[in-house]
Every structure is written in structure tokens, then in C-alpha cells.
C-alpha positions in Angstrom: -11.4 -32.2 -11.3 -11.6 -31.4 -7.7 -7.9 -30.1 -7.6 -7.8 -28.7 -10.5 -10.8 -26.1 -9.4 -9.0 -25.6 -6.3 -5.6 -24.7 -8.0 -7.3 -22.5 -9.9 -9.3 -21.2 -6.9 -5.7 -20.7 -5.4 -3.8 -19.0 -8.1 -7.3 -16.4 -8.4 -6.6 -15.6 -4.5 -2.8 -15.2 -4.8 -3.4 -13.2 -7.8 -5.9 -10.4 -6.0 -3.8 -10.8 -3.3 -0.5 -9.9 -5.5 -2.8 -6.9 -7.1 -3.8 -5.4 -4.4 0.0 -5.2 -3.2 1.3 -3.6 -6.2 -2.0 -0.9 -6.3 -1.6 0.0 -2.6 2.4 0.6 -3.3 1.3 2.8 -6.4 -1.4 4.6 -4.7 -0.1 6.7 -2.1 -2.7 8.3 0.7 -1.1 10.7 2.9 -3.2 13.3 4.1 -4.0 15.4 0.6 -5.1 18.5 2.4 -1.9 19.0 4.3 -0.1 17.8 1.5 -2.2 18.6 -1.9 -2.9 15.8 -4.3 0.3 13.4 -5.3 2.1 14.4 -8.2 1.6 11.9 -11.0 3.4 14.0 -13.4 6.4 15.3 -11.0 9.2 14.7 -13.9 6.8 16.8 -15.9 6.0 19.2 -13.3 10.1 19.1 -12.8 11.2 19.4 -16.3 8.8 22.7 -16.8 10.2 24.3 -13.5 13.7 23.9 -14.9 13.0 25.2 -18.5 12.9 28.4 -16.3 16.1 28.1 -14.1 18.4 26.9 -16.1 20.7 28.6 -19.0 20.6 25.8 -21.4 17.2 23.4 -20.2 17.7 21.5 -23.7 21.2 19.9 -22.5 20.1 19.2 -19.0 20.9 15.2 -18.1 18.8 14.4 -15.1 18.5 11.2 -12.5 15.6 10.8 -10.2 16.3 9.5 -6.6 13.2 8.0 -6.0 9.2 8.8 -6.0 8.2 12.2 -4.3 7.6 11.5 -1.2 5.5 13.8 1.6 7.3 16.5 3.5 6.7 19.5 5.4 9.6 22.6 4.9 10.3 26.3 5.7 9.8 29.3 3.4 10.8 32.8 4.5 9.8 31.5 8.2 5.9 29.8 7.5 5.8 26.1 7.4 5.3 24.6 3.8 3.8 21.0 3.2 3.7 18.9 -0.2 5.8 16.2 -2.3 9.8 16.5 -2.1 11.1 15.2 -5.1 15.4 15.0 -5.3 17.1 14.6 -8.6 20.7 15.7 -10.0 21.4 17.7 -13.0 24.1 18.2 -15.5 23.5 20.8 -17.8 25.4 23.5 -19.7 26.6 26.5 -17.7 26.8 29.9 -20.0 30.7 28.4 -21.0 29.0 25.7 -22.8 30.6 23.4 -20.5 28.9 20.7 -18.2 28.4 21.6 -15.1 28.6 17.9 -13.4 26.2 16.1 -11.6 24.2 18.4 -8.9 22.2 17.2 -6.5 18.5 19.4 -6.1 15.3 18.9 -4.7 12.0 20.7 -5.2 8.5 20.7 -3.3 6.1 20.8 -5.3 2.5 21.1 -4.0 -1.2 21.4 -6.1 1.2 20.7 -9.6 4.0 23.6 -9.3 7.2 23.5 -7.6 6.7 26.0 -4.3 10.5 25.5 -3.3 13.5 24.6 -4.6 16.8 23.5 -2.9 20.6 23.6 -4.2 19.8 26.3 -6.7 21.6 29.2 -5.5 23.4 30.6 -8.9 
């Protein structure tokens, strides 16, 4: 009886231990006031930014590289700070022809993309 109570007093340990692992890797706390809250919804926030930049959004075929991660930029010579967030795109250029993978990035900061890199068509 003895060890089965402290097996079970074991697994319960390794368990909270294992939980509080995987929450503190989903929870990220850099500073949200230089950075603005993270962005939950960044393939959202993504997909809504590029319904507005590209010719044919409906076609686009994109892969994330990774979570957004905190950064601080340039834009038009002030300093910038909020979540980079890199992905490539293949979409339909006005030929109706795939363009081929690009690689982009955007900051996005407060829920809205503030910069964008590798879109200069």
C-alpha cells in the first residue's frame, strides 16, 4: 500500500512538474510594454495583412518559420519594438502564375502588422 501511495505521490509531482514546463514554454513574458501583448492570433493577424498586399490573397500557400518572437526594428529612422513573425509565400502574380516560395517577415505590435520586410513589388 505504502508504495503504491508513493508512486502515485511520484507520478502527481512529475506530472506538475511536466505541466508547468509545457505552460511556461507556451506563455511567453517579455516585457509587454516595450513589446505590446504577444500575438496569439499572428497567422490571423498575418493572413488579414496580406488580403491587402497581395493580387490574388485566395491562392497564397504559406509556411511559418516558427513562433513570433520579440524584436526591436527601424521605421523611417525611429526605433520600433513588437513580435517578428517570418513566413514564405507563393501566390499568384497578375500572370496567374506562381510566384515561388518568398521569404517575408512582418512586426506586428498591439494586433496589426507595423512593418513588413521582402515586400517591395
Amino acid at each position: 500500500m505504502k508504495a503504491l501511495v508513493s508512486e502515485s505521490l511520484i507520478c502527481a509531482v512529475a506530472l506538475g512538474i511536466m505541466l508547468a514546463a509545457t505552460l511556461n514554454a507556451q506563455t511567453p513574458s517579455p516585457d509587454t510594454a516595450r513589446y505590446g501583448p504577444y500575438p496569439t492570433y499572428y497567422k490571423e493577424i498575418v493572413m488579414q495583412w496580406l488580403n491587402t498586399q497581395l493580387l490574388d490573397p485566395d491562392s497564397a500557400r504559406i509556411e511559418w518559420s516558427g513562433e513570433p518572437k520579440p524584436s526591436d526594428m527601424t521605421k523611417g529612422g525611429a526605433a520600433v519594438s513588437g513580435y517578428l513573425v517570418n513566413f514564405t509565400v507563393n501566390a499568384r502574380n497578375r500572370f496567374g502564375s506562381f510566384t515561388g516560395k518568398q521569404k517575408h517577415s512582418v512586426l506586428i505590435r498591439n494586433g496589426e502588422v507595423i512593418k513588413s520586410m521582402g515586400f517591395g513589388y
